[in-house]
C-alpha positions as MATLAB code, in Angstrom:
seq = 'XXXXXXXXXXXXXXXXXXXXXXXXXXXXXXXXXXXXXXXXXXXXXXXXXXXXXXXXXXXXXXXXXXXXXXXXXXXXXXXXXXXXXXXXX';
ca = [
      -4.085   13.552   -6.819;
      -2.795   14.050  -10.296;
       0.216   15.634   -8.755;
       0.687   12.548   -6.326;
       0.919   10.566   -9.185;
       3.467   12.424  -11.745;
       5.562   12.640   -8.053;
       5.535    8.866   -8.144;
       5.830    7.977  -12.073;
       9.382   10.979  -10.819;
      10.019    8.400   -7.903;
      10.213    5.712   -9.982;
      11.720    6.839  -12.518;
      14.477    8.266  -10.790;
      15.030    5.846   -8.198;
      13.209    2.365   -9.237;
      12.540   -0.479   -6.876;
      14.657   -0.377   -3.558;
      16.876   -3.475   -3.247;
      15.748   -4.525    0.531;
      12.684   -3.181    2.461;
      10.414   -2.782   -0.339;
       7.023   -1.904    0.435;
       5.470   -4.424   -1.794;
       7.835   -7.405   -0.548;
       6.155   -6.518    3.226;
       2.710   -6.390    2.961;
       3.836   -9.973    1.353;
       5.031  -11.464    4.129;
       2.076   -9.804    5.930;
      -0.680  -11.760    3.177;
       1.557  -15.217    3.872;
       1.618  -14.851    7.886;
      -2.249  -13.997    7.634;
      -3.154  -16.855    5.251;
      -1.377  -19.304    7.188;
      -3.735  -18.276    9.859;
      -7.230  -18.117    7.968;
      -6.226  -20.586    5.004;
      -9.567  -23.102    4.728;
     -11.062  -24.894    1.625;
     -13.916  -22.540    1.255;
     -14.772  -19.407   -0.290;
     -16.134  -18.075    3.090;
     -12.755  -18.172    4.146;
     -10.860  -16.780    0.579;
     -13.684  -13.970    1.377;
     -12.424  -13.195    4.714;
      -8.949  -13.204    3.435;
      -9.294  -10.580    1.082;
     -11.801   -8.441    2.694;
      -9.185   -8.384    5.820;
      -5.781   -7.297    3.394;
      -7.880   -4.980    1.499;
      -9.734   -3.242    4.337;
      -6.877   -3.009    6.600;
      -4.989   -1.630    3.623;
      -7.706    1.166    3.035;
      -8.163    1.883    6.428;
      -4.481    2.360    7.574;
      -3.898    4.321    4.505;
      -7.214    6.634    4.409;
      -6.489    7.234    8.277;
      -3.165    8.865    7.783;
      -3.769   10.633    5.114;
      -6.915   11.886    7.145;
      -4.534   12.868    9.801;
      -1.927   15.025    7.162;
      -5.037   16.818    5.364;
      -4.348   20.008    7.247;
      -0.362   19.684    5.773;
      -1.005   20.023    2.062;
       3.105   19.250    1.185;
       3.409   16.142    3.884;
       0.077   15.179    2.169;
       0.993   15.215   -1.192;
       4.595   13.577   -0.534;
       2.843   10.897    1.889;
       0.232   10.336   -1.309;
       3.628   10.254   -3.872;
       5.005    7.394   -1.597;
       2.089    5.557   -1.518;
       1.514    5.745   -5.818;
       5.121    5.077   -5.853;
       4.941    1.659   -3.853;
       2.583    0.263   -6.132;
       3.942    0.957   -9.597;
       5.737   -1.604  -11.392;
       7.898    0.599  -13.507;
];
């Protein structure tokens, strides 16, 4: 992991924040389109919210990289882009 995340400090470094399509900006417009679905005045709801971003989030991510862990390299660059989307560098 430590090399996942000198690949995406590189990433960053090198090439910054992407001027259209960036990762970040999507899952965005993912959170607005699901809280105008599930927005109510209660923390039940605030609850479900989060629990449904964040577990989706893990999920999706923990299943691919499930599916690369026999291809160490595609692993390790799919890990990089991942790191990389989240930094604020």
């Amino acid at each position: 992991m430590a090399a996942a995340l000198l690949n995406a400090y590189l990433l960053d470094w090198l090439f910054g924040d992407p001027r259209r399509g960036h990762p970040v900006a999507g899952f965005g417009r993912i959170a607005s389109a699901l809280e105008r679905l599930l927005w109510r005045p209660s923390r039940a709801a605030g609850a479900l919210y989060l629990a449904t971003l964040v577990g989706c989030t893990a999920l999706a991510t923990a299943a691919v990289d499930r599916v690369l862990r026999r291809r160490p390299y595609t692993r390790l660059a799919w890990r990089s882009i991942v790191v990389w989307a989240t930094l604020g560098g």
